[in-house]
DRENSE-523274 format. One record per residue (C-alpha): residue in one letter; chain; x negated, y negated, z; residue number from 1. Coordinates in steps of 0.02 Angstrom, whole numbers, plus 50000, padded with zeros to 5 digits. Layout:
N
["A","A",[X,Y,Z],NUM],
...
// end
This chain:
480
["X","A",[44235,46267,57615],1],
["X","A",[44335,46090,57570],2],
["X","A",[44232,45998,57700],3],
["X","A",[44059,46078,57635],4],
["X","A",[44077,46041,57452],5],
["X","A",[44136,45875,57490],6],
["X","A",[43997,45831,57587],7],
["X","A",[43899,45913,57408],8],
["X","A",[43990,45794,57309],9],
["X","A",[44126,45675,57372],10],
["X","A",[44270,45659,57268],11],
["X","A",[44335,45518,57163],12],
["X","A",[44494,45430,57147],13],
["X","A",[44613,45564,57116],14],
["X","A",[44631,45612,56940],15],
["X","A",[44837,45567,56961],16],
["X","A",[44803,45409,57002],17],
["X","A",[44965,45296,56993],18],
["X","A",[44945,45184,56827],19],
["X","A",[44959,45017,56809],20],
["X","A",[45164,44978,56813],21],
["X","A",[45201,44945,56628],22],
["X","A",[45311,44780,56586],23],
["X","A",[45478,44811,56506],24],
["X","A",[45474,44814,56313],25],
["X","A",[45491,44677,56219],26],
["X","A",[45677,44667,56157],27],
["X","A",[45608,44619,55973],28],
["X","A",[45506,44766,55993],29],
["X","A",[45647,44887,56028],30],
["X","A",[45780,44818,55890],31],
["X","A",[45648,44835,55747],32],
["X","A",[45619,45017,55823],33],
["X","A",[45805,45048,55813],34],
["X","A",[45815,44967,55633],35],
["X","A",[45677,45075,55575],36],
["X","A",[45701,45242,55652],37],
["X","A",[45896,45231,55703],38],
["X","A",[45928,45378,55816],39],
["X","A",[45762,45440,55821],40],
["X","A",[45710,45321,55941],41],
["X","A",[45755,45353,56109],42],
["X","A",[45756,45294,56293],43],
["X","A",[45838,45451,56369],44],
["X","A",[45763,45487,56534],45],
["X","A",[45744,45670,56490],46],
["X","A",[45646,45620,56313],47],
["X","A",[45528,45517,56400],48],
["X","A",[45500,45634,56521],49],
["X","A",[45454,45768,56406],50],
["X","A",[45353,45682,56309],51],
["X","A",[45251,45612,56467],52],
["X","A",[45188,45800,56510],53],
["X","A",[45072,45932,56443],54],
["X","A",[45038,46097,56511],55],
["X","A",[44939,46073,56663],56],
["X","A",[44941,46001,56826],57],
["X","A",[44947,45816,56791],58],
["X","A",[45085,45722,56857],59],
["X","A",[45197,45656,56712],60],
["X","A",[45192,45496,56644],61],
["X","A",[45326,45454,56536],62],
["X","A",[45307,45323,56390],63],
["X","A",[45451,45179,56391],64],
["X","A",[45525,45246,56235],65],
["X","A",[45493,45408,56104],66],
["X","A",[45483,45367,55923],67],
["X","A",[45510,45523,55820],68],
["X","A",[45427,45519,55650],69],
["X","A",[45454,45587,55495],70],
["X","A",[45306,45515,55384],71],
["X","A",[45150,45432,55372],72],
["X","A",[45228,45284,55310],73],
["X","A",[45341,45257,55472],74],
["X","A",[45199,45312,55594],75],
["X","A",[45128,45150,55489],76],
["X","A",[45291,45032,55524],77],
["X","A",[45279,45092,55716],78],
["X","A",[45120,45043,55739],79],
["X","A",[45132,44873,55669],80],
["X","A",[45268,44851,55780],81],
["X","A",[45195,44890,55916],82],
["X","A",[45026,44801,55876],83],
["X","A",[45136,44649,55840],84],
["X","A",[45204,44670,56036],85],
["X","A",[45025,44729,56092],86],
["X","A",[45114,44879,56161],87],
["X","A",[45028,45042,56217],88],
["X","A",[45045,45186,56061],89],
["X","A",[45040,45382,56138],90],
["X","A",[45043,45513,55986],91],
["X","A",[45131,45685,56017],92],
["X","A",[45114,45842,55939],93],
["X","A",[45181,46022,56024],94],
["X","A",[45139,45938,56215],95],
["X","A",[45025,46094,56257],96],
["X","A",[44865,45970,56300],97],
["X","A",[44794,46008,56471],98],
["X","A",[44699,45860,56505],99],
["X","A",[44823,45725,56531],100],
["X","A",[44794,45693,56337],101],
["X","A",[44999,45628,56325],102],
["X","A",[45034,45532,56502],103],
["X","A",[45097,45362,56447],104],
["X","A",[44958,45288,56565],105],
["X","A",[45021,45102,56562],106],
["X","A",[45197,45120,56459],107],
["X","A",[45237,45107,56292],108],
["X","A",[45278,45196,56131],109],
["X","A",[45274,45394,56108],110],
["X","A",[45260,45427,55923],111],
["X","A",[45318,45615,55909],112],
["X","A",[45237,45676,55749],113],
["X","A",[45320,45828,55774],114],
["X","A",[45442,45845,55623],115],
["X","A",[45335,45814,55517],116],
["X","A",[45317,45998,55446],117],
["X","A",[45284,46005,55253],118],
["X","A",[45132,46105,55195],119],
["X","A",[45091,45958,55070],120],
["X","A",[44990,46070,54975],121],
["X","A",[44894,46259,54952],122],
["X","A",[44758,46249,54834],123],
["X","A",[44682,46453,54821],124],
["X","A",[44556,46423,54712],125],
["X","A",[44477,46288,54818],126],
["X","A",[44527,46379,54984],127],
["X","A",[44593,46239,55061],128],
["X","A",[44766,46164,55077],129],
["X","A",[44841,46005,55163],130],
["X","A",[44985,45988,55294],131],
["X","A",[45059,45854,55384],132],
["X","A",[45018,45834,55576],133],
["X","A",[45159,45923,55643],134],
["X","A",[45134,46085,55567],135],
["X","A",[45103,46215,55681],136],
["X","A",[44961,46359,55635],137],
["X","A",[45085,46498,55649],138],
["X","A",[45191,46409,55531],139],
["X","A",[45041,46372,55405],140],
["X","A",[44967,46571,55423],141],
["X","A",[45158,46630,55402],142],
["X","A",[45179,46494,55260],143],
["X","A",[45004,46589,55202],144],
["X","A",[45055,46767,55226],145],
["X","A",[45074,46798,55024],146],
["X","A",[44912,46717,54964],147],
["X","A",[44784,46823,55063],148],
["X","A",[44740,46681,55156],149],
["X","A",[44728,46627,55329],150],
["X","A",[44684,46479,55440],151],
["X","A",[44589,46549,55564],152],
["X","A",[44558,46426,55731],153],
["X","A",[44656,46502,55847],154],
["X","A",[44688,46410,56016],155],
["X","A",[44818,46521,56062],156],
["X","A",[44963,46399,56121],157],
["X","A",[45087,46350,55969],158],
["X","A",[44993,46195,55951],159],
["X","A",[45004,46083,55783],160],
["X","A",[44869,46038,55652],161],
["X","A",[44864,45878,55696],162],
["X","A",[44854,45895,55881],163],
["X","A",[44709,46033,55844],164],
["X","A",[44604,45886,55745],165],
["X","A",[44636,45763,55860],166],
["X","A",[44562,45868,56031],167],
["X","A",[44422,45967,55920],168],
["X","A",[44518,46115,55970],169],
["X","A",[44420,46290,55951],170],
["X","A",[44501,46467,56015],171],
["X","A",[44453,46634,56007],172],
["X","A",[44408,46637,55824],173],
["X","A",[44278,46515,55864],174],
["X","A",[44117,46632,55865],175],
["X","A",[44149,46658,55701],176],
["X","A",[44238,46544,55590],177],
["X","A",[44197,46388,55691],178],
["X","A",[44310,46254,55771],179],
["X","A",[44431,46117,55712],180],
["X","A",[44248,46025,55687],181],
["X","A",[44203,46120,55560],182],
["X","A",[44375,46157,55473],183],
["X","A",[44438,45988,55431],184],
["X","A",[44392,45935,55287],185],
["X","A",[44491,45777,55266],186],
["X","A",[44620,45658,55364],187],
["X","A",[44758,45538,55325],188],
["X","A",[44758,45404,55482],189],
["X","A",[44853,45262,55528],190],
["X","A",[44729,45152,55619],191],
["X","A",[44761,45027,55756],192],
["X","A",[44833,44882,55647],193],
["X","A",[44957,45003,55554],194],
["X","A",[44836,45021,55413],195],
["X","A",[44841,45213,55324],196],
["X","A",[44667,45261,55266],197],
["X","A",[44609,45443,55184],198],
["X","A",[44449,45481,55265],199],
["X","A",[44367,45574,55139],200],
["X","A",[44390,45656,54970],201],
["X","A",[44419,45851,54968],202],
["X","A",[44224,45873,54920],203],
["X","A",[44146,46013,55002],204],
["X","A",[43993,45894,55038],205],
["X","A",[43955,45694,55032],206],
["X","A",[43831,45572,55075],207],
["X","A",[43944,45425,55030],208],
["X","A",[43947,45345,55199],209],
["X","A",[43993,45362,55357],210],
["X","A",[44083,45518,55415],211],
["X","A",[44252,45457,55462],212],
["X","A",[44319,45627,55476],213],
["X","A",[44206,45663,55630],214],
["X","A",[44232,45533,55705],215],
["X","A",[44449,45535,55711],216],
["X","A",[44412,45734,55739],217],
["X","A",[44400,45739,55933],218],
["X","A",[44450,45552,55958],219],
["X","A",[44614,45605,56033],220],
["X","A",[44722,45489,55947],221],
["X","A",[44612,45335,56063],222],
["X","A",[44571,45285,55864],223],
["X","A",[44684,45322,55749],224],
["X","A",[44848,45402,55726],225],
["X","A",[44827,45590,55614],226],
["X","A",[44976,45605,55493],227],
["X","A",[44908,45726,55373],228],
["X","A",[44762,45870,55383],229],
["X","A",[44668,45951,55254],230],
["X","A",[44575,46115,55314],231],
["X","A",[44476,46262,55269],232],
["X","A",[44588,46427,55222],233],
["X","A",[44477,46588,55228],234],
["X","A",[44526,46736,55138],235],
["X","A",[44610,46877,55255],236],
["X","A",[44495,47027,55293],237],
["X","A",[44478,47190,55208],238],
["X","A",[44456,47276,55381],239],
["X","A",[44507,47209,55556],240],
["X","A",[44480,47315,55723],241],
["X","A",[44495,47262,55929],242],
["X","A",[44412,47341,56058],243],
["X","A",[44423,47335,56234],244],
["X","A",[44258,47401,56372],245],
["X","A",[44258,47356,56560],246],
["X","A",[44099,47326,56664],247],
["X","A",[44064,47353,56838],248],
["X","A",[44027,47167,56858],249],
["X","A",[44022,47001,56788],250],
["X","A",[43833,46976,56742],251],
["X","A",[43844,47159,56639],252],
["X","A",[43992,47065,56551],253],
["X","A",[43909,46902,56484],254],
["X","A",[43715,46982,56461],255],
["X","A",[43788,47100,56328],256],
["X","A",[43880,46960,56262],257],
["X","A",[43731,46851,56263],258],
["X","A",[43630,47010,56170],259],
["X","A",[43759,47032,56032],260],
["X","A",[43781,46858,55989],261],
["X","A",[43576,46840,55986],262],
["X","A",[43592,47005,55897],263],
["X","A",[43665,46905,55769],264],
["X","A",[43808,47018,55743],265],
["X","A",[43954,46942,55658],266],
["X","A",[44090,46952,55776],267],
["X","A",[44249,46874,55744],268],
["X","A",[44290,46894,55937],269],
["X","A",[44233,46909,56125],270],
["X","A",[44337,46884,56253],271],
["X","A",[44294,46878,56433],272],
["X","A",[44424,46900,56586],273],
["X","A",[44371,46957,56748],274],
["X","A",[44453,47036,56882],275],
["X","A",[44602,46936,56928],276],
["X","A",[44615,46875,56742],277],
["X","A",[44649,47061,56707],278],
["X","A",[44772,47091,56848],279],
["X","A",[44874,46929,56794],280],
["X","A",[44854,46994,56600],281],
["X","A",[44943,47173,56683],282],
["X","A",[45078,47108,56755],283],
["X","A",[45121,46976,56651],284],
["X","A",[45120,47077,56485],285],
["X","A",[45162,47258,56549],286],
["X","A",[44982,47322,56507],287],
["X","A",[44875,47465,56604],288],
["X","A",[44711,47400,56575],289],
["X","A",[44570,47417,56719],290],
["X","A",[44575,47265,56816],291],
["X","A",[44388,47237,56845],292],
["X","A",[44268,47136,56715],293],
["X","A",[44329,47158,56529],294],
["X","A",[44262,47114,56359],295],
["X","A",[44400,47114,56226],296],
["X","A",[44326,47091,56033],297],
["X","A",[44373,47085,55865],298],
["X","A",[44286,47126,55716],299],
["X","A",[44319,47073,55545],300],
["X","A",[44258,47111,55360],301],
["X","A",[44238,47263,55244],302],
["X","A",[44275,47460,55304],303],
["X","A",[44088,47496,55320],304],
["X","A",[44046,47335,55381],305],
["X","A",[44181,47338,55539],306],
["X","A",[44122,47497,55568],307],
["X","A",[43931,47443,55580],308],
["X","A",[43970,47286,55699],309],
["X","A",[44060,47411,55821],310],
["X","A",[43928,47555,55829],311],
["X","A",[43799,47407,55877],312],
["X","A",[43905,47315,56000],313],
["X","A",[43960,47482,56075],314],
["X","A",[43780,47548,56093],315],
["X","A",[43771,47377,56172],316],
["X","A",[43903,47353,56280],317],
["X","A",[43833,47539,56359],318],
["X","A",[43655,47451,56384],319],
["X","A",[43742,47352,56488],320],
["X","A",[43850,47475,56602],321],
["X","A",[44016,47453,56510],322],
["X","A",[44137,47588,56529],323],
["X","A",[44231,47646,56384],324],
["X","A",[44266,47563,56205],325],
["X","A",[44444,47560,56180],326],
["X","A",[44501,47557,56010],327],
["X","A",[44645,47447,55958],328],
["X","A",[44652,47480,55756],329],
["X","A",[44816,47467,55705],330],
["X","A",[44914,47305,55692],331],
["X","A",[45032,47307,55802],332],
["X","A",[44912,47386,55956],333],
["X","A",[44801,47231,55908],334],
["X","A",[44941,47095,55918],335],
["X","A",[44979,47148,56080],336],
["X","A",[44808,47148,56148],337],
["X","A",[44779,46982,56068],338],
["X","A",[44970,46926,56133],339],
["X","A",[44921,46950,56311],340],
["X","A",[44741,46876,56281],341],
["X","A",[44841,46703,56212],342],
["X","A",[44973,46717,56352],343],
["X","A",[44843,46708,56487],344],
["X","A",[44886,46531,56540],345],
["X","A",[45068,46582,56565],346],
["X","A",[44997,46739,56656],347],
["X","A",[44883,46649,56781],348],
["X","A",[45040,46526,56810],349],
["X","A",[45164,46693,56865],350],
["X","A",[45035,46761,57001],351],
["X","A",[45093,46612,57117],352],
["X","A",[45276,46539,57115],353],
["X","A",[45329,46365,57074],354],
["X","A",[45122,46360,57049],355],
["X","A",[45052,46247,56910],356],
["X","A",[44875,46292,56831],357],
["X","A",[44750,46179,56854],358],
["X","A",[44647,46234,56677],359],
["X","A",[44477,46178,56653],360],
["X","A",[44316,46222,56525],361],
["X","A",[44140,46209,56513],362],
["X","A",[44031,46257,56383],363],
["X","A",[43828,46292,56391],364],
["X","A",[43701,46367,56281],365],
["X","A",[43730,46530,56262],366],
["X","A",[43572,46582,56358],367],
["X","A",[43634,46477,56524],368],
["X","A",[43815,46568,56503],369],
["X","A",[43746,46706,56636],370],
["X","A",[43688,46581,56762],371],
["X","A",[43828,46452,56752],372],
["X","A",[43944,46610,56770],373],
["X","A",[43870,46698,56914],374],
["X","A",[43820,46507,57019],375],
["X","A",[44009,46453,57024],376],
["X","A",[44062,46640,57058],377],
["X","A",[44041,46584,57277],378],
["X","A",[44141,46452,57229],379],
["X","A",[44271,46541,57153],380],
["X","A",[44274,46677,57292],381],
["X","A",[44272,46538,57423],382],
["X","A",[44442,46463,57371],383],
["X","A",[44593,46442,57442],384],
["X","A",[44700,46484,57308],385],
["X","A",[44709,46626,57155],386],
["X","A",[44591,46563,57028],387],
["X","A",[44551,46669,56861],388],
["X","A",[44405,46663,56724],389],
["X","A",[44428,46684,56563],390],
["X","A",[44303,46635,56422],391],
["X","A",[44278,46618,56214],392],
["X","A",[44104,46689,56302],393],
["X","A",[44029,46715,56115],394],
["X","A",[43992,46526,56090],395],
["X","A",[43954,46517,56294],396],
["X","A",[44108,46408,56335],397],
["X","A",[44246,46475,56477],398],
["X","A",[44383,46429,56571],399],
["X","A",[44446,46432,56750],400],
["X","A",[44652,46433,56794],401],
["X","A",[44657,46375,56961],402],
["X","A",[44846,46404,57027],403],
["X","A",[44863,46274,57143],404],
["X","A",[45010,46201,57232],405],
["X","A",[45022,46028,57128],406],
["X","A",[45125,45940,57299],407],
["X","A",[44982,46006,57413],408],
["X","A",[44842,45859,57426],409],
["X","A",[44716,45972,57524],410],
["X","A",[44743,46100,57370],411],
["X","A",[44710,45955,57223],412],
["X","A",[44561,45884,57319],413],
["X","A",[44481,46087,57331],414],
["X","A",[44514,46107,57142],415],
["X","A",[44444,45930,57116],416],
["X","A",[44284,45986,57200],417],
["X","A",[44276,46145,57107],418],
["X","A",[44303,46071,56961],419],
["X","A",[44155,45931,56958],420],
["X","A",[44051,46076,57043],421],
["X","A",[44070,46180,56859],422],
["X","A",[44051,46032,56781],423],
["X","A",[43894,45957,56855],424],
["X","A",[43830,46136,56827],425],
["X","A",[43851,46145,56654],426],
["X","A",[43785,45978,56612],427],
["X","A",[43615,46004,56720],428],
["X","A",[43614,46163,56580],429],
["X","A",[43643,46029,56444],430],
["X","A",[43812,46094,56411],431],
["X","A",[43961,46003,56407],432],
["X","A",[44100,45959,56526],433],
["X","A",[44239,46035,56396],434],
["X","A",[44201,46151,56274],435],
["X","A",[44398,46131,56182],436],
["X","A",[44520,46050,56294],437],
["X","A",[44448,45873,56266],438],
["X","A",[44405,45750,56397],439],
["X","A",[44613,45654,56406],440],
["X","A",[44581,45540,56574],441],
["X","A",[44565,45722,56664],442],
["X","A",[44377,45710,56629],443],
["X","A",[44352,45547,56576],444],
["X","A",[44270,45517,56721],445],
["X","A",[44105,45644,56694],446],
["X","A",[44069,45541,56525],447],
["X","A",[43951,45439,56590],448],
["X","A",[43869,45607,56671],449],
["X","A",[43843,45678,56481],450],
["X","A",[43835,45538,56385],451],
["X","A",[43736,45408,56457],452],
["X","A",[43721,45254,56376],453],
["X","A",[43802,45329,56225],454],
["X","A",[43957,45305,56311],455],
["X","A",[43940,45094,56292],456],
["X","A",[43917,45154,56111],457],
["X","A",[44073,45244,56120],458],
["X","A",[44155,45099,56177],459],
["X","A",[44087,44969,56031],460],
["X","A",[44174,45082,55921],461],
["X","A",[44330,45097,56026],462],
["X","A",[44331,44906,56050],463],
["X","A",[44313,44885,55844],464],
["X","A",[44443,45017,55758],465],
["X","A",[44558,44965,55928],466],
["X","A",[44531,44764,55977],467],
["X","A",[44679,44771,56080],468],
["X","A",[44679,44931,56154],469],
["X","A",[44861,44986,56110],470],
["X","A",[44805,45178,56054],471],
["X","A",[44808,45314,56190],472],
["X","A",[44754,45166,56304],473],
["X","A",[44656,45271,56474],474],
["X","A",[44594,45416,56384],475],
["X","A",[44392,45481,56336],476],
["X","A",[44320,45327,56399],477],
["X","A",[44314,45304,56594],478],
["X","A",[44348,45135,56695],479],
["X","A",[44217,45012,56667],480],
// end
């Protein structure tokens, strides 16, 4: 198979490429570090290595030093430090990226915005509230738990609000409430120079302009540093209900997925694992479900109105061959189902020791989700390794966890293939080559394949809000 699909499409330089071999740091640099931050800067081997890894298979790349943060106003006095010293600047939330989004590429500073915790501010009436960048969203919903509010974009891994913004994270509430895209309403940002600017009011709409927000939402910290988020709080659901139905095959799966969704039926949830998916999903979290094709959903809103969307998606689902519709009504039969669903990664990762999960997502128009699906299931049967599918199928983006050996160079060039095979599929559907992981230097490289010139666009702006290139140097943008 290796030899056939690289005749198909040769591979590139490999995506763990050594870096450039960063200089030492300039000892000016370092004592005004030390005089601002005292302890909380830090050249201990095991710091940088932490903070030079996410949670796939990239090799790490550990920055020269961590700076640990505790405010907007010292994020500031690090970054004019290091843009002083024209020294690389890596920001680090939780460390769950899985596109290379934290390798120190070429050295530097690692500002760790990660204690910065305080829920600035909960405004009810408005429904929104603001929290510094290193809140996580458990600690926000839990923070929430009295108002009858919740924040509802869900990527599953304890990620933080600022890391969410800054990779246009989505998750399994996406289908309904919309991703981190849609949810932000307003960021605080120190920019390239050190300079902290507010990029819009909290006004529900604006044409006073250019929309800042969308542009640091997604930017992966290449143009600007997030310190504080305000977001969209929802209030929590009369009525909430899961449901689990298994299908005799893929196809079945996504074409009552793709009905229901052009059904227009308000899901809050649908989740797609096949097979292997649902045999790591078993043994990982002690469950009995039938390890062939399954849709798990959710459904949120009044009594009578939960009970509507599940008659129609059940007589749907049936259309379509599914056998059985589990309920899961009460909460703690939901959290687990939902538990496993979110632990999948971690799942995938036990079904081959001392493997690492090579995690990668497309997403396509919901129409093409049936033929990307079924055209890179050869692929996936092909391989040489275990490889599961898992999808947020109800906005037609999935995922693939291919458990590779990360020391084995035949196994990295077969899921290197695979991966641009998926990808160059989805983009010949005009879909995109990551649907919520975000493009790191992991898929930097298929950015000219989307974007076209847009991407020397993409650049201009880089080149303007970053002259000398010190912020999350190597990532989005691929080699000239």
């Amino acid at each position: 198979m290796e030899a056939q699909l690289k005749a198909e499409f040769p591979a590139d330089t490999p995506p763990d490429a050594i870096a450039a071999t960063p200089s030492e740091l300039n000892p000016a640099l370092v004592a005004g570090l030390r005089d601002l931050l005292g302890e909380r800067f830090s050249t201990a081997p095991a710091d940088r290595e932490h903070h030079g890894r996410g949670e796939s298979y990239h090799a790490i790349q550990p920055p020269q030093a961590v700076c640990r943060a505790l405010s907007t106003d010292e994020v500031s006095g690090i970054v004019k430090l290091c843009a002083k010293f024209d020294t690389p600047v890596v920001a680090f939330g939780a460390g769950t990226s899985l596109e290379g989004h934290v390798a120190a590429r070429r050295g530097g500073i690692c500002i760790d915005v990660g204690g910065m915790t305080r829920i600035v501010a909960v405004r009810p009436g408005d429904l929104d509230c603001t929290v510094e960048a290193g809140v996580t969203r458990q600690q926000l919903n839990a923070h929430l738990r009295d108002t009858g509010l919740f924040f509802p974009v869900d990527p599953g891994a304890e990620c933080t609000i600022g890391g969410m913004a800054a990779t246009r994270a989505s998750g399994t509430n996406a289908v309904r409430y919309g991703t981190m895209r849609e949810n932000v309403i307003s960021l605080t940002v120190v920019m390239a120079d050190g300079s902290i600017i507010r990029t819009s009011s909290r006004a529900r709409k604006s044409s006073a302009g250019y929309d800042l927000t969308r542009l640091i939402v997604g930017s992966e910290g290449t143009l600007g540093i997030i310190t504080e988020v305000t977001i969209r709080l929802y209030g929590v659901p009369e009525a909430m209900a899961s449901a689990v139905c298994s299908f005799p095959d893929m196809g079945s799966a996504v074409a009552a997925v793709t009905t229901i969704i052009q059904f227009g039926i308000p899901v809050a949830r649908v989740e797609f694992l096949d097979s292997n998916a649902m045999r790591a999903t078993n043994k990982h979290s002690g469950l009995t479900l039938d390890e062939v094709p399954t849709l798990f959903f959710e459904f949120h809103g009044s009594e009578a109105s939960v009970a509507e969307q599940a008659e129609l998606v059940k007589e749907i689902v049936a259309d379509n061959g599914a056998s059985g519709f589990q309920w899961a009504s009460d909460p703690e039969a939901r959290a687990q189902l939902w538990r496993a669903r979110h632990n999948i990664h971690y799942a995938i990762q036990g079904m081959r020791p001392n493997a690492r999960v090579w995690s990668t997502d497309v997403c396509v128009p919901i129409s093409a989700l049936t033929q990307v699906m079924t055209e890179t299931q050869p692929d996936l049967e092909a391989a040489s390794f275990f490889i599961a599918t898992v999808g947020h199928v109800g906005d037609g983006n999935f995922h693939l966890g291919l458990c590779i050996d990360p020391t084995s160079a035949a196994e990295l060039a077969e899921a290197e293939i695979l991966n641009e095979r998926l990808v160059r599929r989805a983009i010949a559907l005009d879909g995109t080559c990551t649907g919520e992981h975000g493009v790191g230097y992991g898929k930097a490289k298929f950015m000219n394949l989307e974007h076209g010139d847009g991407v020397r666009f993409m650049r201009m702006i880089k080149q303007a809000l970053d002259p000398k290139d010190i912020l999350n140097p190597g990532k989005i943008l691929p080699a000239a």
